[in-house]
C-alpha positions as CSV (number, residue, x, y, z in Angstrom):
1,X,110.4,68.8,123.6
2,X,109.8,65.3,125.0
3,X,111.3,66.6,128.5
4,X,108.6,69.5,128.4
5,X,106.0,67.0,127.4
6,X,106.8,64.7,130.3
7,X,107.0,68.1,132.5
8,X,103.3,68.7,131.2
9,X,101.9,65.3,131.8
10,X,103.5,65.2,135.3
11,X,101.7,68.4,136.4
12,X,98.7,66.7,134.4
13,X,99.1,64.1,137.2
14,X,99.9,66.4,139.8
15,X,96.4,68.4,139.5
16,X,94.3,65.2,139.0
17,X,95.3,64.1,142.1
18,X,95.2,67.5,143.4
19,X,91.1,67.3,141.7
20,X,90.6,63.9,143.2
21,X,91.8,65.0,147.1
22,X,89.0,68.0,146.5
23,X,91.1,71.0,146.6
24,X,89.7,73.8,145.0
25,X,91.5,76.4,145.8
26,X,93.7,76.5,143.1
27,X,90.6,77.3,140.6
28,X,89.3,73.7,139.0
29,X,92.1,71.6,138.8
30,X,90.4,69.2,136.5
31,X,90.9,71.4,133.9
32,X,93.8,72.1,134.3
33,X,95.3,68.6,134.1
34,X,93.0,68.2,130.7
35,X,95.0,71.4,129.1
36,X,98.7,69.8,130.5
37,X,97.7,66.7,129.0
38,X,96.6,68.4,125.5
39,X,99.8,70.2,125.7
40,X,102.0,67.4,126.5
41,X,100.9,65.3,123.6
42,X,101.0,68.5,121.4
43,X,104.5,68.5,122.6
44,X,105.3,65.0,121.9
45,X,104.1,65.5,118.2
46,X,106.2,68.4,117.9
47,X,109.5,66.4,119.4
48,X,108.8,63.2,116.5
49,X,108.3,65.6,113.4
50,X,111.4,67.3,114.6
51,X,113.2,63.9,114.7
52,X,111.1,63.0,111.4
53,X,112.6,66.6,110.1
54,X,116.0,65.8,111.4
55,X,116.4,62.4,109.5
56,X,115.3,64.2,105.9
57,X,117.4,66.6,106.3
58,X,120.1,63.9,106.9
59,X,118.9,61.6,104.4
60,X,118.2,64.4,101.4
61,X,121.6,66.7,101.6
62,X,124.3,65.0,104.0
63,X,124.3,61.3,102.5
64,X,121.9,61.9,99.4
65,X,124.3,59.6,97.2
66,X,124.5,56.8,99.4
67,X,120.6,56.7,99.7
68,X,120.3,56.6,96.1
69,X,122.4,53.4,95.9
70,X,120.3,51.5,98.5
71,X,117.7,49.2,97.9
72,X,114.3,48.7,99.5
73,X,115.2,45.8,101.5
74,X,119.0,47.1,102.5
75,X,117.3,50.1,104.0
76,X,114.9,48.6,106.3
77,X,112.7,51.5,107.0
78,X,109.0,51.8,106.6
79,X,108.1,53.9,103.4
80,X,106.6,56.8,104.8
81,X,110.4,57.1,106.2
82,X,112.2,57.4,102.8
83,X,112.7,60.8,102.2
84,X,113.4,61.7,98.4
85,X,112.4,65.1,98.5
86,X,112.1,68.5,100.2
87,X,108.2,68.8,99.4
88,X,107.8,65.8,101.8
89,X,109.5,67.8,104.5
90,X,107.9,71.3,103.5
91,X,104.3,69.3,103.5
92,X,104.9,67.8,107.4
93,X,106.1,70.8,108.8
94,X,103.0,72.8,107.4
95,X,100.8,70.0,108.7
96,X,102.0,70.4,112.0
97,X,101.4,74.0,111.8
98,X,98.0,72.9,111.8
99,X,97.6,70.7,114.5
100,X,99.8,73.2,116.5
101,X,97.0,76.1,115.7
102,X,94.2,73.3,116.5
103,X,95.7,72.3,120.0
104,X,96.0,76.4,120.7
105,X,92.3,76.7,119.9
106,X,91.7,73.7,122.1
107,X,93.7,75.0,125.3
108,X,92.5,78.9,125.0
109,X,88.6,77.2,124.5
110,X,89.1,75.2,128.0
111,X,90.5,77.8,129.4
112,X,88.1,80.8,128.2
113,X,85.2,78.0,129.7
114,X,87.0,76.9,132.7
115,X,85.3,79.6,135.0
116,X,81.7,78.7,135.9
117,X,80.8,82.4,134.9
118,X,80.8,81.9,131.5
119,X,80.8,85.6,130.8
120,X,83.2,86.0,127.5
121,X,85.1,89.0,126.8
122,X,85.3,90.3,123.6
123,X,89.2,89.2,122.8
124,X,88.2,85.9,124.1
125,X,85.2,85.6,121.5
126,X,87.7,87.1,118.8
127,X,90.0,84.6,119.9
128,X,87.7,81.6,119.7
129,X,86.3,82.6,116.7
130,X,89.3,83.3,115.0
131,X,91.7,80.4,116.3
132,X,89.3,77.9,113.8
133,X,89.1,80.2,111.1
134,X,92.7,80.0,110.7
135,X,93.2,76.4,111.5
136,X,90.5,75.6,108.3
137,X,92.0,78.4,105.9
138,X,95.1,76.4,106.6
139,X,94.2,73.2,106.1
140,X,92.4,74.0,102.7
141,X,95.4,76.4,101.7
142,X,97.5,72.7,102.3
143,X,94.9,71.0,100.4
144,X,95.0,73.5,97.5
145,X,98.8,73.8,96.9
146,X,100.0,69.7,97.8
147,X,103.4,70.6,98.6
148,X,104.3,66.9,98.3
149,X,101.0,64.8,96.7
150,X,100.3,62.1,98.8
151,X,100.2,58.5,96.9
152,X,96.7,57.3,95.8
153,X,95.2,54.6,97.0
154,X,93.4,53.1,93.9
155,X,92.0,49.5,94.3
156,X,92.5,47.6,91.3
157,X,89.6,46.0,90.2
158,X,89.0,42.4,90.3
């Protein structure tokens, strides 16, 4: 995933250049570049929860025993690192899900507006009206169930 991010940001540089020398004839180049640079970073998320992923796996079933005899300090990792249980993994995974849906509805939305026309077809309306729809039922189904509650940040009164 972070070679197909690079690939995406490379052709991100290709067609801004490509915009900046004035060559249209490849449609609007500028556009373009802003989708592979959406989708590279979209990639680049996907490639660190995959190696967030890969490390609670690790931590939670291959070495579980050792990680229960380590201390804070002895472990050196910041805490949103230490993995104790699967809901932690379950709730990132669903949350990129999310973002994944959000970027989607971001690149179909330049694309569907990309052409100066601006005539919409109806699978292209259905598309951007439904991408969203999804993306919020989501995020409020995540909100609802709190696969793994996150820890509350109560200030303590002075």
């Amino acid at each position: 995933m972070f070679f197909l991010g690079l690939y995406d940001i490379f052709l991100a540089f290709q067609r801004g250049l490509t915009a900046m020398m004035g060559d249209l004839s490849k449609g609007s180049p500028g556009a373009l570049a802003v989708i592979n640079v959406i989708e590279g970073l979209d990639r680049f998320l996907i490639a660190i929860v995959l190696l967030y992923f890969a490390y609670g796996v690790y931590s939670l079933f291959i070495r579980p025993e050792e990680a229960l005899h380590e201390s804070k300090e002895e472990l050196a990792l910041p805490g949103w690192m230490r993995i104790t249980e699967v809901g932690q993994l379950k709730q990132v995974v669903a949350e990129l899900i999310v973002v994944i849906i959000f970027v989607l509805f971001l690149r179909v939305a330049l694309q569907a507006f990309q052409s100066s026309d601006l005539a919409l077809n109806w699978q292209q309306i259905f598309t951007l009206l439904l991408l969203p729809a999804c993306t919020a039922l989501l995020g409020i189904a995540l909100k609802l169930i709190e696969l793994h509650p996150k820890p509350s940040q109560k200030k303590t009164p002075e």
